[in-house]
Structures are given as C-alpha cells and as structure tokens.
C-alpha positions as CSV (number, residue, x, y, z in Angstrom):
1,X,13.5,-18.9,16.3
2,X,10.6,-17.7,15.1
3,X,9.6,-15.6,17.7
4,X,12.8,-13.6,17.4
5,X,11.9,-12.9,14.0
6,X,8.1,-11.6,15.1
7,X,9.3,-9.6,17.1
8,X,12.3,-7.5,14.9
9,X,9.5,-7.4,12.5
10,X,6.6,-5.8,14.8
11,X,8.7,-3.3,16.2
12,X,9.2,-1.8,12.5
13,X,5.6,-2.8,12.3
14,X,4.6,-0.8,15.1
15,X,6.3,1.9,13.7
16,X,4.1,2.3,10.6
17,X,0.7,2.4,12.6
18,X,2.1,5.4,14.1
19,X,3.5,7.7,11.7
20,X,2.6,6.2,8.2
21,X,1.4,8.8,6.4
22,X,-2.0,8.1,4.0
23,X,-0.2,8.5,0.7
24,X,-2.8,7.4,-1.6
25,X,-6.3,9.2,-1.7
26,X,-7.7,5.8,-2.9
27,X,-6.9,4.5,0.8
28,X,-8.6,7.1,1.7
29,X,-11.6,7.1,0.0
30,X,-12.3,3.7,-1.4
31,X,-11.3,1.9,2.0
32,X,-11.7,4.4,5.2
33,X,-14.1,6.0,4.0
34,X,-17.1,3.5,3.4
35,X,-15.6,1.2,6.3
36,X,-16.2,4.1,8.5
37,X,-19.7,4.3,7.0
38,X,-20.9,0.6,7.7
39,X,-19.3,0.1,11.2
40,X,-21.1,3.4,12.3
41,X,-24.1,2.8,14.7
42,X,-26.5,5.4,12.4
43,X,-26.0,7.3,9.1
44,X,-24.1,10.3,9.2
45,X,-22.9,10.4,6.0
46,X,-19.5,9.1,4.3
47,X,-17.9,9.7,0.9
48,X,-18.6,7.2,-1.8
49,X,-17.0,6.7,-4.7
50,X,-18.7,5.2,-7.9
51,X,-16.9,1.8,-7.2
52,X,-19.3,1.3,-4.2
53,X,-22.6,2.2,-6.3
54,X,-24.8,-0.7,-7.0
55,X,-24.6,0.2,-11.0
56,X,-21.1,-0.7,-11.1
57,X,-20.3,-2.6,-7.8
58,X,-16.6,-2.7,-8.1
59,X,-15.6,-3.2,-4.4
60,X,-16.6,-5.6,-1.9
61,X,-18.0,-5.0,1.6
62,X,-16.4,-8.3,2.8
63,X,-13.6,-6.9,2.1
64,X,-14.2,-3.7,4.6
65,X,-15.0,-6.2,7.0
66,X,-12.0,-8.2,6.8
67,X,-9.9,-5.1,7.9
68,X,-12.0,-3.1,9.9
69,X,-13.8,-6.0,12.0
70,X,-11.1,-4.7,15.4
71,X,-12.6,-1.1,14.5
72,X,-16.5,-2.5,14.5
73,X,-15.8,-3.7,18.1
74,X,-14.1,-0.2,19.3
75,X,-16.9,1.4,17.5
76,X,-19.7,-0.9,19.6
77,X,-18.3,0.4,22.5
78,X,-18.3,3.9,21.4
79,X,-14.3,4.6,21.4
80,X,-12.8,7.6,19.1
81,X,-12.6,7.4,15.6
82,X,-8.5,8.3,15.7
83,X,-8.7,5.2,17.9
84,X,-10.3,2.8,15.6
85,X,-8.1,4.0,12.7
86,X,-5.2,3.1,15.3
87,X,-6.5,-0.9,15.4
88,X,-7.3,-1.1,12.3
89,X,-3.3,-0.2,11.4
90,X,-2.5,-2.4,14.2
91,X,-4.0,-5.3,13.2
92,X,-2.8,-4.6,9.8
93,X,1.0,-3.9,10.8
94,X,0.7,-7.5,12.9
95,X,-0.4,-9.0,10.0
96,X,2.9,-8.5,8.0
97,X,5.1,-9.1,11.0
98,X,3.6,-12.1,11.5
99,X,4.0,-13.7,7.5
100,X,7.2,-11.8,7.5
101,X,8.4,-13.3,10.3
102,X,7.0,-17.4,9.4
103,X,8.8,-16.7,5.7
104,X,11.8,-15.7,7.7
105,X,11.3,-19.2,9.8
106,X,10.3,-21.7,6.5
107,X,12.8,-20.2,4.6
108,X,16.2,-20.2,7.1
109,X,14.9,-23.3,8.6
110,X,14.4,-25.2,5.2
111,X,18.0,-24.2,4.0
112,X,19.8,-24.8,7.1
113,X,18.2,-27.2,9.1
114,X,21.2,-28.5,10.9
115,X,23.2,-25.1,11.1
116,X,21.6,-23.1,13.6
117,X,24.0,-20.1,12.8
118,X,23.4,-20.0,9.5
119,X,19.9,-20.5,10.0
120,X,20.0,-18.0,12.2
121,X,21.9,-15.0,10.1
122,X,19.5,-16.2,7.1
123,X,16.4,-15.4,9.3
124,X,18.2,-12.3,10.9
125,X,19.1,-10.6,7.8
126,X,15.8,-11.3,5.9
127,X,13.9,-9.7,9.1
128,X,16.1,-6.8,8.7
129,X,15.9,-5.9,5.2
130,X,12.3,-6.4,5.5
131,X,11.7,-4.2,8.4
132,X,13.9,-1.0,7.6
133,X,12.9,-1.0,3.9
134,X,10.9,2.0,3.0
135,X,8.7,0.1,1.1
136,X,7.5,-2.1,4.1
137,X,7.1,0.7,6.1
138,X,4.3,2.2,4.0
139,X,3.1,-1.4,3.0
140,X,2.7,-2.6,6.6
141,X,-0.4,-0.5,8.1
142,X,-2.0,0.5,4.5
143,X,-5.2,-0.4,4.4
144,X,-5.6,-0.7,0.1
145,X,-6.2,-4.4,-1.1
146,X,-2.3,-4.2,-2.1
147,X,-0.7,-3.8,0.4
148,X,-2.4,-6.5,2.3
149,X,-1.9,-8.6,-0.4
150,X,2.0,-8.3,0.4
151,X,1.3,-10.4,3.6
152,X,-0.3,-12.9,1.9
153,X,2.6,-13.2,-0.5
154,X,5.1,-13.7,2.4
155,X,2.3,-16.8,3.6
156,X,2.2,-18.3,0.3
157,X,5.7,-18.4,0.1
158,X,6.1,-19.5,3.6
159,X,3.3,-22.3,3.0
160,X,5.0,-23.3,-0.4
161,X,8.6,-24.0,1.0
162,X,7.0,-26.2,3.8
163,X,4.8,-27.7,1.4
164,X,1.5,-26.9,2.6
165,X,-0.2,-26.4,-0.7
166,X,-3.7,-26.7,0.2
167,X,-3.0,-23.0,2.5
168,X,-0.7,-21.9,-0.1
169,X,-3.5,-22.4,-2.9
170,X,-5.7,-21.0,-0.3
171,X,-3.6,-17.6,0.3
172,X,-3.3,-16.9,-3.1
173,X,-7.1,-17.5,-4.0
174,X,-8.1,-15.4,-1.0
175,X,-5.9,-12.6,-2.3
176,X,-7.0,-13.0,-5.4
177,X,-11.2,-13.2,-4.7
178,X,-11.2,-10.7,-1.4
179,X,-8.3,-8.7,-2.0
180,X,-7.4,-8.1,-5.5
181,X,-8.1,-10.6,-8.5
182,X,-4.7,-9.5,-10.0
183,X,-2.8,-11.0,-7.1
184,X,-3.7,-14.4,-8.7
185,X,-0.4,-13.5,-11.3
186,X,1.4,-14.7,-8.0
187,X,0.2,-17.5,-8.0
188,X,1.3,-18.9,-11.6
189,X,4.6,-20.2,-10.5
190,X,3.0,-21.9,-7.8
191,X,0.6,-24.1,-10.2
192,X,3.3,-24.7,-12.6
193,X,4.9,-25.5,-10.0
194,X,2.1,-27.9,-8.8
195,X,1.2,-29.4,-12.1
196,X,4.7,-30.7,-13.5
197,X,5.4,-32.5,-10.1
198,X,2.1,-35.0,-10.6
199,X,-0.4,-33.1,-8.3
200,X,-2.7,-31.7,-10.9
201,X,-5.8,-33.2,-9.1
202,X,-4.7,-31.6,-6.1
203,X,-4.4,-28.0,-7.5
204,X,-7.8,-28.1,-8.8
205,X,-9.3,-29.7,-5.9
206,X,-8.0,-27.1,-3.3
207,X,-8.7,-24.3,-6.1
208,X,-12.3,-25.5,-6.4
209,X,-12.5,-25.7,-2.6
210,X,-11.5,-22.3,-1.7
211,X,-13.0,-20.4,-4.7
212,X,-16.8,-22.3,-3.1
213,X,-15.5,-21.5,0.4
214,X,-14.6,-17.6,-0.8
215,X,-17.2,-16.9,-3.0
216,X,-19.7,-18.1,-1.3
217,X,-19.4,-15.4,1.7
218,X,-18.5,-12.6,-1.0
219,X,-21.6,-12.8,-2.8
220,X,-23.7,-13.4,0.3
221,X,-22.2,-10.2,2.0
222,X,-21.9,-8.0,-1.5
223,X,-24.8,-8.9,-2.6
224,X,-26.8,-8.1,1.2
225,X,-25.2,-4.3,0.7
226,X,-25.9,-3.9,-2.9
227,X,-29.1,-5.1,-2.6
228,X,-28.2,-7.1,-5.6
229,X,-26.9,-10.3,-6.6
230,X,-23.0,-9.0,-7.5
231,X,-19.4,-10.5,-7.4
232,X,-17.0,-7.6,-7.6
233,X,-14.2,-9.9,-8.4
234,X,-15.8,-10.3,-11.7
235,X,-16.5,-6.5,-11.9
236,X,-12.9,-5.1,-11.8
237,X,-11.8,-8.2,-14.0
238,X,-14.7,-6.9,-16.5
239,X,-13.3,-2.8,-16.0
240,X,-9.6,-3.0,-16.4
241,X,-9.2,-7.0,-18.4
242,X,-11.9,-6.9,-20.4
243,X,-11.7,-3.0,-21.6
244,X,-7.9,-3.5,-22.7
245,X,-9.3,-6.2,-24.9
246,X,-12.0,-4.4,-26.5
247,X,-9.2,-1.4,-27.4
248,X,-7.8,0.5,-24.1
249,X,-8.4,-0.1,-20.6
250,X,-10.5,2.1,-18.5
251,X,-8.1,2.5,-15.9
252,X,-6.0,4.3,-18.0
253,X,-8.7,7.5,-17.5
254,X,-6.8,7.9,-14.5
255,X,-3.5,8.9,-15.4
256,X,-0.4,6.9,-17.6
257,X,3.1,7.3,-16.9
258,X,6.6,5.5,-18.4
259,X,8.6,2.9,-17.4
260,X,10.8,5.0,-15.6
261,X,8.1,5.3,-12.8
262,X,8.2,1.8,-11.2
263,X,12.0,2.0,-11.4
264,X,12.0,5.1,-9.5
265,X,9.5,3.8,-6.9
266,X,11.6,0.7,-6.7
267,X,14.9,2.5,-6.1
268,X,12.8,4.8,-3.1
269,X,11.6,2.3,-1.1
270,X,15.1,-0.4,-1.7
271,X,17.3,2.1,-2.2
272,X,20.9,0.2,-2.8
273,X,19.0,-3.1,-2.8
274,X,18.1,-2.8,-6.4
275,X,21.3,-2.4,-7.7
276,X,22.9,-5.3,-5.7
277,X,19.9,-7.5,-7.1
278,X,20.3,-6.2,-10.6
279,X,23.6,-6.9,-10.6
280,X,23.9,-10.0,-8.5
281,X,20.5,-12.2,-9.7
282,X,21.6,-13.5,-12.9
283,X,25.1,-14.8,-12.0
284,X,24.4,-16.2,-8.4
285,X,21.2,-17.9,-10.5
286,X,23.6,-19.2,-13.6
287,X,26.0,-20.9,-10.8
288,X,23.4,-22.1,-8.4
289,X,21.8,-23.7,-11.7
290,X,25.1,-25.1,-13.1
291,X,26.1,-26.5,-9.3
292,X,22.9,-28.5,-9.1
293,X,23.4,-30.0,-12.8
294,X,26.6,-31.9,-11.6
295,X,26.3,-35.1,-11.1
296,X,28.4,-34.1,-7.4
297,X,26.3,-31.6,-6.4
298,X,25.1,-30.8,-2.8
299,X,21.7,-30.5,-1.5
300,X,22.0,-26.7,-0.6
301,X,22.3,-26.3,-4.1
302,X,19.2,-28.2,-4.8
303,X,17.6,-26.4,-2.3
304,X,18.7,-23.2,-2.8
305,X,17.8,-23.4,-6.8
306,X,14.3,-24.4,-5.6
307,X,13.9,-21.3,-3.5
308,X,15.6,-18.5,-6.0
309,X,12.8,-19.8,-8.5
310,X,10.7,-19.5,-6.1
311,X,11.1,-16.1,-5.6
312,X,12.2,-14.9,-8.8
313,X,9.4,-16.2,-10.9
314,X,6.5,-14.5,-9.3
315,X,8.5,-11.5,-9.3
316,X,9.3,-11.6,-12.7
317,X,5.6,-12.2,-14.1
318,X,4.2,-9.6,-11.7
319,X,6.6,-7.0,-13.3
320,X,5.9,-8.0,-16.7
321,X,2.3,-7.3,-15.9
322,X,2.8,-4.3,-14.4
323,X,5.1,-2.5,-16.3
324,X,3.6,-3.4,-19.3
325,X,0.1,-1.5,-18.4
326,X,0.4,2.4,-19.2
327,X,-1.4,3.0,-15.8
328,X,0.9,3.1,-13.2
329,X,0.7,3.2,-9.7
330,X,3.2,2.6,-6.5
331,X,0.5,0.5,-4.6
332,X,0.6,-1.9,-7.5
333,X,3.9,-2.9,-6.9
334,X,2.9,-4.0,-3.3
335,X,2.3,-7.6,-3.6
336,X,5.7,-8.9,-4.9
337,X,7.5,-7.4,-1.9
338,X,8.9,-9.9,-0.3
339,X,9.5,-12.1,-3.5
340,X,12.1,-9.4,-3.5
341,X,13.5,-9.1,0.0
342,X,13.2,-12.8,-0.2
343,X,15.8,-13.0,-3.2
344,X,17.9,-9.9,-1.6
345,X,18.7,-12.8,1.1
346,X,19.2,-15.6,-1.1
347,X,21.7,-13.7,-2.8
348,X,23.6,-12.5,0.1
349,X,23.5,-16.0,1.4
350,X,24.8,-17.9,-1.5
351,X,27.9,-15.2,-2.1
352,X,28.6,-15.0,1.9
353,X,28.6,-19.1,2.2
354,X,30.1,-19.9,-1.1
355,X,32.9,-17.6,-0.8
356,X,33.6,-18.9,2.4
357,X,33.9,-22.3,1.8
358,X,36.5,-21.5,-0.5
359,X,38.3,-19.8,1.5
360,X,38.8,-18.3,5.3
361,X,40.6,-15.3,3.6
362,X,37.8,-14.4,2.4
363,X,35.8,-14.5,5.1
364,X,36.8,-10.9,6.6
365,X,36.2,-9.4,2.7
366,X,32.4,-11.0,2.8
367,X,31.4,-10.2,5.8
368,X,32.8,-6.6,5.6
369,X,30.8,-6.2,2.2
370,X,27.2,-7.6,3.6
371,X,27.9,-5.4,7.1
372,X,28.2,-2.0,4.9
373,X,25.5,-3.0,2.4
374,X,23.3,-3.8,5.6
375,X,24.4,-0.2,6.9
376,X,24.0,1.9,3.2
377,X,20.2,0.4,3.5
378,X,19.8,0.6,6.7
379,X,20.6,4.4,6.7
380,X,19.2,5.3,3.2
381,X,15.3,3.9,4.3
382,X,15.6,5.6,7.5
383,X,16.5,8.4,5.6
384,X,13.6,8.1,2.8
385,X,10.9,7.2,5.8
386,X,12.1,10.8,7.7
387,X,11.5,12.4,4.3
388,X,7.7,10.4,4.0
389,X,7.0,11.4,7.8
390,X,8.3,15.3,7.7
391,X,7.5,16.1,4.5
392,X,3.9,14.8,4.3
393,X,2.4,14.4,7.5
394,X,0.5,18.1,7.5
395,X,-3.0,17.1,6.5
396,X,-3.2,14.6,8.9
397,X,-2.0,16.9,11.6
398,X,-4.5,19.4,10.8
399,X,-7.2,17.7,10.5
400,X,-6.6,15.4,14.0
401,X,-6.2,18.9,15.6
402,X,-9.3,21.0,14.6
403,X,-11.0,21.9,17.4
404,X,-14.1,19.5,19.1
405,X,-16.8,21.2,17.8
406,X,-20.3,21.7,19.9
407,X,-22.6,21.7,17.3
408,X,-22.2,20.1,13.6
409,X,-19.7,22.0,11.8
410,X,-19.0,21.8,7.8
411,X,-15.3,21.3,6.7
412,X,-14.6,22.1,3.4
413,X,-11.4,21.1,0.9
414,X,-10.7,22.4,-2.5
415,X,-7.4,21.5,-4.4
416,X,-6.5,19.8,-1.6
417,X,-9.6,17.2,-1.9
418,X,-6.9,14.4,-2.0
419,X,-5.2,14.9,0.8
420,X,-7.8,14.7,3.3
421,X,-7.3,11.6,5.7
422,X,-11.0,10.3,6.2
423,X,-13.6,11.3,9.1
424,X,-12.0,8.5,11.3
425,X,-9.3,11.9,11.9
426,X,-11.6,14.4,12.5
427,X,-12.7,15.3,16.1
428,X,-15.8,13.2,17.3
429,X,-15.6,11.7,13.6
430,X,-19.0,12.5,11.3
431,X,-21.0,13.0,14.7
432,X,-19.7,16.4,14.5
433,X,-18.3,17.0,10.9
434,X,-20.0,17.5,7.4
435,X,-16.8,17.4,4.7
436,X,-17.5,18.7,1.4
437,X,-15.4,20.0,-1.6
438,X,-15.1,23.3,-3.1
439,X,-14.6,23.8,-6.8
440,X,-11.0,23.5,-8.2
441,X,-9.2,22.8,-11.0
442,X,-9.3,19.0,-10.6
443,X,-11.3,18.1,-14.1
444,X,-11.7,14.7,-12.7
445,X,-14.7,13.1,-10.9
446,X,-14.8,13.5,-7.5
447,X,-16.3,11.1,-4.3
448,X,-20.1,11.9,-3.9
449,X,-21.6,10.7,-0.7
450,X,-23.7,7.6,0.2
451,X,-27.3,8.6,0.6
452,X,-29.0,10.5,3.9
453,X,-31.7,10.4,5.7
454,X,-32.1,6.4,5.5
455,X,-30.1,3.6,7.7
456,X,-26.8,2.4,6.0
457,X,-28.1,-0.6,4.2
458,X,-30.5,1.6,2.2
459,X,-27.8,3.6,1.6
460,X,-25.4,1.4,0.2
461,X,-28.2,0.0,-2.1
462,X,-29.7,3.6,-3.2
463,X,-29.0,4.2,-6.8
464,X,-27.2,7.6,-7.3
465,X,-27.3,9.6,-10.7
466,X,-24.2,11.1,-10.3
467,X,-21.7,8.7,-10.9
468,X,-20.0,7.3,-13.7
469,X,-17.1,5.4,-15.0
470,X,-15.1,7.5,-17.1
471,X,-13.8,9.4,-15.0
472,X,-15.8,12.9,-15.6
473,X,-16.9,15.5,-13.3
474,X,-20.3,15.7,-11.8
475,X,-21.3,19.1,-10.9
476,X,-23.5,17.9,-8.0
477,X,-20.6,17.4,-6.0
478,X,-19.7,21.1,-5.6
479,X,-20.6,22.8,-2.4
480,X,-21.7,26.8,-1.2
481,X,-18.6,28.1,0.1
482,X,-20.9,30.5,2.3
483,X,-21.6,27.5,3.9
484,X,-18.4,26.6,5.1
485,X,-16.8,26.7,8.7
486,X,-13.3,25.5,8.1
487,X,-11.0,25.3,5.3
488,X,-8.5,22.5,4.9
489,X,-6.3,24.7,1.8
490,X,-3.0,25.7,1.3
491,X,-0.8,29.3,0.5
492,X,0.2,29.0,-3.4
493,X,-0.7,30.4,-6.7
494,X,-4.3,29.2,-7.4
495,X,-5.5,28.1,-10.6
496,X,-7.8,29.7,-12.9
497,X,-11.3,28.1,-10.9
498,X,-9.4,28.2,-7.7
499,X,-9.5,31.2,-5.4
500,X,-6.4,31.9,-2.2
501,X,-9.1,31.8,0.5
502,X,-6.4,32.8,3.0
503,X,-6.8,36.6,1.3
504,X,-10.1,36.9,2.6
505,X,-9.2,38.3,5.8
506,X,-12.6,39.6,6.4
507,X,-13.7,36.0,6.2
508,X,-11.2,33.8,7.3
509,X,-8.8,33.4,9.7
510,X,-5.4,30.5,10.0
511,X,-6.6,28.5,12.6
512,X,-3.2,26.0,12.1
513,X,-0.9,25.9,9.5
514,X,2.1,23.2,8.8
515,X,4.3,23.3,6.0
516,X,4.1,20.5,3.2
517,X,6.7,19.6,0.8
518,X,5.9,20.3,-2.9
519,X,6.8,17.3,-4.9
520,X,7.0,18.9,-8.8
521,X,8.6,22.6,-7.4
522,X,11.3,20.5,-5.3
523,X,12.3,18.0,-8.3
524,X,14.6,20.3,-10.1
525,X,12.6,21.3,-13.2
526,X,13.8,24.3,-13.8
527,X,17.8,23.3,-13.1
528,X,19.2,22.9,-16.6
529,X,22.1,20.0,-15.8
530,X,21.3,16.2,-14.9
531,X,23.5,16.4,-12.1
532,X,21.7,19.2,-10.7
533,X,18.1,17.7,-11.4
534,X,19.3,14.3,-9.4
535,X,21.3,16.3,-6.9
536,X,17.2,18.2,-6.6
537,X,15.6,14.5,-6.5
538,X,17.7,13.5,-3.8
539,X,17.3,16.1,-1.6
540,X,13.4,15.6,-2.0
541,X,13.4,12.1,-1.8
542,X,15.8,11.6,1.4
543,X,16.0,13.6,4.4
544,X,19.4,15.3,5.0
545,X,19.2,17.7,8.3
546,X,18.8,21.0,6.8
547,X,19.4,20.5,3.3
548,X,15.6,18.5,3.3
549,X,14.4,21.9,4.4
550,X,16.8,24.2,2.1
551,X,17.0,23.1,-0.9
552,X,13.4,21.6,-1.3
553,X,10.3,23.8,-2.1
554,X,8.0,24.1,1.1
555,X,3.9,25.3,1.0
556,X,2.2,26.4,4.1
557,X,-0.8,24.6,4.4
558,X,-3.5,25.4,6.7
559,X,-7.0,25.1,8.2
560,X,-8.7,28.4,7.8
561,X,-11.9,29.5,10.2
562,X,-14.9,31.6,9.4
563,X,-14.7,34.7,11.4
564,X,-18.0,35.4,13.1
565,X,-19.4,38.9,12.1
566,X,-20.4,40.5,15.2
C-alpha cells in the first residue's frame, strides 16, 4: 500500500524541483550559496553571510553536506551547476515523498488494520491533501533547515505510531542538532508521551545516544571549516533564546510583523483546510474523548484519540512558540506541516465513518461533502501554486538565461539583491561570473564574500572585518558600477540612493526582460472598502486567467548589458 502512497506523493514532489520558485533570499544565501562554495573544486568566490564567519559560527557545514552530498558527486564529475541545483531538489523532494508516504502507511494501517478500504481512503486522502497543498509544494524541494525539518516531522510521527521510539527520538534530535534546534518543540509531546507510560530510562538513553552520535560529527566537521572548536546548535540557541532573556531577541533586527501574518500564510498554502479544522477540531476531539471514556467503548476510539493527540499537541506548542515571537517568518511554520494535514484526515475520517455507522442515509450526504472539500482544495492550491510559478519565477529565468560568457564577466544587482537565485543558476556557475551588489536603499547588512585568493578551507576559517550581528550595513560590500557587465534590475520609481539604470541608454541596453508581480502595489492599499482590499488580495494571491494579469500590478524586470563603445 505503501508504494501507492510514494508514488502520488513524488509526482507532486517532482513537481516542486521543477518549478518551485526560491522564495526566501535566506535559501539563497545562507544554504546555496556556501554549499556551492565548498563542493567547488577551487575558490571562485561565493557570498557569505555573517552566520558562516568563524566570530559567530551560526550555521553548520554538516549541514551543507547533508543536502548537497548528490550535488558534490555531479560536481566531481564536472556536470552544470543548473544540474546540481536540480539533485539537490530532487533528493530533497524524495525525501518528503518518502516520510509522507510511510506516515500515510503507519497511520491508515494502524487505524484500520483489518479494513483494507478504509485503510485505503485514509492513506489516499492523506496523500492527496498532502501533495496538492500549496504549502507542500514550496516545502518539498526547499533547501532551508525548515523545510527539511517538515520530513522529519512526517518520520517521527510515522516512527511514533508504530512505536519505534528509539528512531522517533532519533528524528527529532537530528532535526533538532543538524537542522534547526527549535524543531526540538516537536518533540515535547513525544517525551511526555514517553515518560508517563514508564519508559523514562528509555527516553534518556536513546536521547544520550543520538545527541553523542550527532554531535560528535557536527563538531568534528564545524569545527574542521571554522578552524575552531564550535557547535552552532549552541550558537543560534545563544542569538535568538538567550537575547530574548536578556531583554529582546536579536532576530527581531530583521523585521516584526502581527499575528495576522501566520494566519494569512496558513490560509495561502491550506486554503479551505483551515477553516474546516478550525471549525471541526474541537468537537470531533470532545466526542472522540467522551467515546473512549465509556466503559463500551471501541478500540478505534482508543486509537483514534491516541492519534488526534498525536497530531494536535505538537501543533499546538509549535504555534504557541511561534506566534508568540514578534519575528515572523513563513519558513518557520514548516515543520508542523503534516501534524496538520495529519489532523485534516483524522477529522475527515472520524465524521465520514461515524456518520456512517449511524446511518446509510447518510452516507451519500458525507461522501458528497468530503468529494467537494477534496475539489475546493484541490482547485484553490493549484490555483495559489499558478500564482507562486507566474508571478515570481522572473529572476530565476533571467538569470538561467544570460548568455555563456567567454571570459569572466561581473553581474551586478541593486534593489533587487534578494532576488537573485545563487551562482548554481548562472551560466558555467562562478567559473564565468563575479556577482556583486550596487548601492540601494536596503539600510540593512548585506552578504560579503568568503575570502579569495586562498583554497576554501582557508576561506571558511579567514576572519573578516566586515560582518556583524545587528544587522547594520557595511560599506565594503558596495561595488564600481563602471565595473559592471550586466544588470539584474527592474523598471519602477527608484529610491532616493537608487538610480533607473535602464535610462542610461548610452550605457545599457535590455538584454531580457520578464514581468514580476508587485506584492504591496497589487494588495489593494489604496482601495478604500474591505471588500475591495480582499477582492485585491485574492486576485494576487490566486491565479484567475486574466484577472491574475489585470487586476494585479506587474514590473518589468530585466537584465541590462553594457554597450561596448566603439
């Protein structure tokens, strides 16, 4: 049965290491970026932010390994970067197919075990709501700590139901230790869990085991590119725990934003989902809960509480965290997935069966109402992906389309700095390419580069002067436009240290251009009723033939070439 489920779940996986956009300059930067840089054969320079620099040693190099080992071997055999960046989102995309697909197996197998239709439908429609959500789709081939983090979610569910708790101990700590520490507030329920059902000596004993068995490869690899005995674990713990205690976190340098903000990005990538969870949790918990206290109770109701807590409780605590820190971003969110696609089919389950063992009148009603919610989600992700894909997908068009250049050529990027989509795009990669930035009106700090002129282990150990961790600008990481070849900019009012290259005529000419959808222009701003400012959100945030062109705001960007003066 399993196998059915791998394979509705890599086809939607496949389709995110095609035409996933790179949403988040942080994938870009603090993940493609330096993994490019170690795998390469010699240094030819790479962006680095101040995470990576031995002063503050934030990320780990194991890390890089652990996703971009299938781009090392491509790179050995000197195959093109837009080829490596393929595997790497490949092996990625597999990777939640395949814990998809086993949380799909525990979980319909451990409810139904002697009904293979229902076992069946279970597995089905948890495959299906996984693989046409939205938020899968950009989840699947990401390469941030997060989003991987979501497939080892799926395993530690998965491990948990069929109680394998050494691996699910073990999938939580490596998420935690090589992924993201936070990812350990997952794991909470699970040791609760653990503890109150007499296996305390257990929990520690596989914790202690994994954290030596973890660790010990962290610090040996972190510490061989830092040049310096380091354990970044403890170093993001130390930035964003240990700051909030001392008054307000660091992280918050980088931006707050309301509530409001995870609801919205939770209603984009679910769509209808969230409301028939909202609505639907508390009751269908309530009578699951007062089924299993009767003294006639059945042992789907025992096992069907055990997996709605299962699911709920990580979901809950991860959301408390979350929504409760002023910095917000979508990738955060990641991890607790499919603790909610998970729940979605428990849900669905326990009012399609229940209902139907009360009566076969119902049965047309139920099955009626879970076909056109199946449909309304269905349609609406499509919907929100086409609007991801369309709208967004112009920098990494450009940039995988400049021409091959002969000799090295300079690239440079102003406003647009975080938009660009790594070397791993770019024709013949950093062979060919130098990428710098152009001053803006960006007040933040901007990626420097990992030092030149030595091999990559000397570079990733060279102390720089020009980074720090509060988030101000360094002026050393401005370059000579005179300098430049190519442009990566875009046509729209420029700010007051920003300049239209595109005027310069004399200069530069529009090598390629693709339009690009402008987010806070298309959101309906300036419309004074509410009806017309969600009519404005909608229209940005699904595509609708034509409307998704008319009614949204639309910026020609471009790559602009130096004209060669005769």
């Amino acid at each position: 049965m399993t196998h059915l489920y791998l394979k509705i779940c890599a086809l939607a996986a496949l389709c995110s290491t095609v035409w996933n956009n790179i949403s988040d300059c942080d994938e870009t930067f603090n993940y493609l970026e330096p993994l490019g840089f170690i795998i390469s054969k010699e240094n030819n320079t790479g962006f680095q932010t101040w995470e990576y620099s031995p002063e503050y040693g934030l990320r780990s190099y194991l890390y890089l390994w652990f996703i971009g080992w299938p781009a090392y071997i491509l790179a050995y055999f000197g195959m093109p970067g837009w080829l490596k960046f393929l595997i790497i989102r490949l092996y990625l995309s597999l990777l939640s197919a395949y814990s998809a697909a086993l949380l799909a197996g525990s979980s319909s197998s451990y409810l139904y075990p002697e009904n293979v239709f229902k076992q069946r439908t279970f597995g089905i429609l948890f495959c299906i709501f996984h693989s046409a959500a939205a938020g899968s789709f950009i989840v699947a081939s990401s390469t941030v700590p997060s989003a991987v983090a979501a497939s080892l979610t799926s395993l530690m569910l998965s491990t948990w139901i069929n109680h394998q708790y050494f691996f699910s101990v073990g999938t939580i700590a490596f998420s935690a230790i090589m992924l993201w520490p936070f990812s350990a507030c997952l794991g909470v329920p699970l040791a609760i869990f653990m503890i109150f059902s007499g296996m305390i000596v257990k929990l520690i004993a596989y914790s202690a085991f994994w954290a030596v068995a973890l660790l010990g490869p962290m610090l040996t690899v972190d510490s061989y590119y830092y040049g310096k005995l380091i354990c970044p674990v403890w170093n993001i713990i130390s930035y964003n725990a240990l700051s909030a205690l001392e008054g307000a976190s660091l992280s918050q340098l980088y931006g707050t934003e309301p509530a409001s903000y995870y609801f919205n990005n939770y209603t984009l990538n679910y769509n209808i989902l969230m409301i028939f969870v909202a609505i639907f949790t508390l009751p269908v918990f309530l009578y699951i809960w007062f089924k299993n206290s009767r003294k006639d109770t059945q042992k789907i109701h025992q096992k069907m509480l055990k997996l709605l807590s299962m699911a709920i409780s990580p979901y809950l605590i991860w959301n408390a965290v979350f929504f409760a820190q002023s910095h917000k971003e979508e990738r955060f969110l990641f991890p607790c997935f499919p603790c909610l696609e998970l729940l979605t089919v428990l849900i669905i389950s326990s009012l399609f069966f229940n209902l139907n063992s009360k009566s076969t009148i119902l049965i047309p009603l139920s099955v009626l109402l879970i076909v056109s919610l199946l449909i309304l989600f269905v349609g609406l992700s499509f919907l929100r992906i086409l609007a991801l894909t369309n709208g967004y997908s112009a920098p990494m068009f450009l940039v995988q389309h400049l021409p091959e250049p002969k000799t090295l050529k300079t690239l440079c990027i102003g406003r647009d700095w975080h938009h660009f989509p790594s070397h791993f795009l770019l024709p013949r990669e950093n062979n060919a390419w130098r990428v710098h930035f152009l001053r803006s009106n960006f007040s933040g700090q901007l990626p420097g580069k990992f030092a030149e002129h030595v091999d990559i282990i000397k570079a990733t150990r060279f102390p720089s002067c020009h980074f720090n961790d509060m988030n101000l600008p360094e002026e050393g990481t401005f370059f000579n436009l005179s300098r430049c070849d190519y442009i990566l900019d875009r046509v729209s009012k420029p700010g007051e240290n920003e300049v239209q290259y595109s005027d310069d005529t004399r200069t530069w000419r529009i090598l390629l251009s693709r339009p690009i959808l402008e987010r806070a222009e298309s959101n309906g701003g300036l419309r004074k009723t509410l009806i017309q400012k969600a009519l404005a959100k909608f229209h940005r945030a699904f595509f609708l033939p034509y409307l998704f062109k008319a009614k949204n705001v639309w910026k020609e960007m471009h790559i602009l070439e130096r004209i060669e003066s005769n």
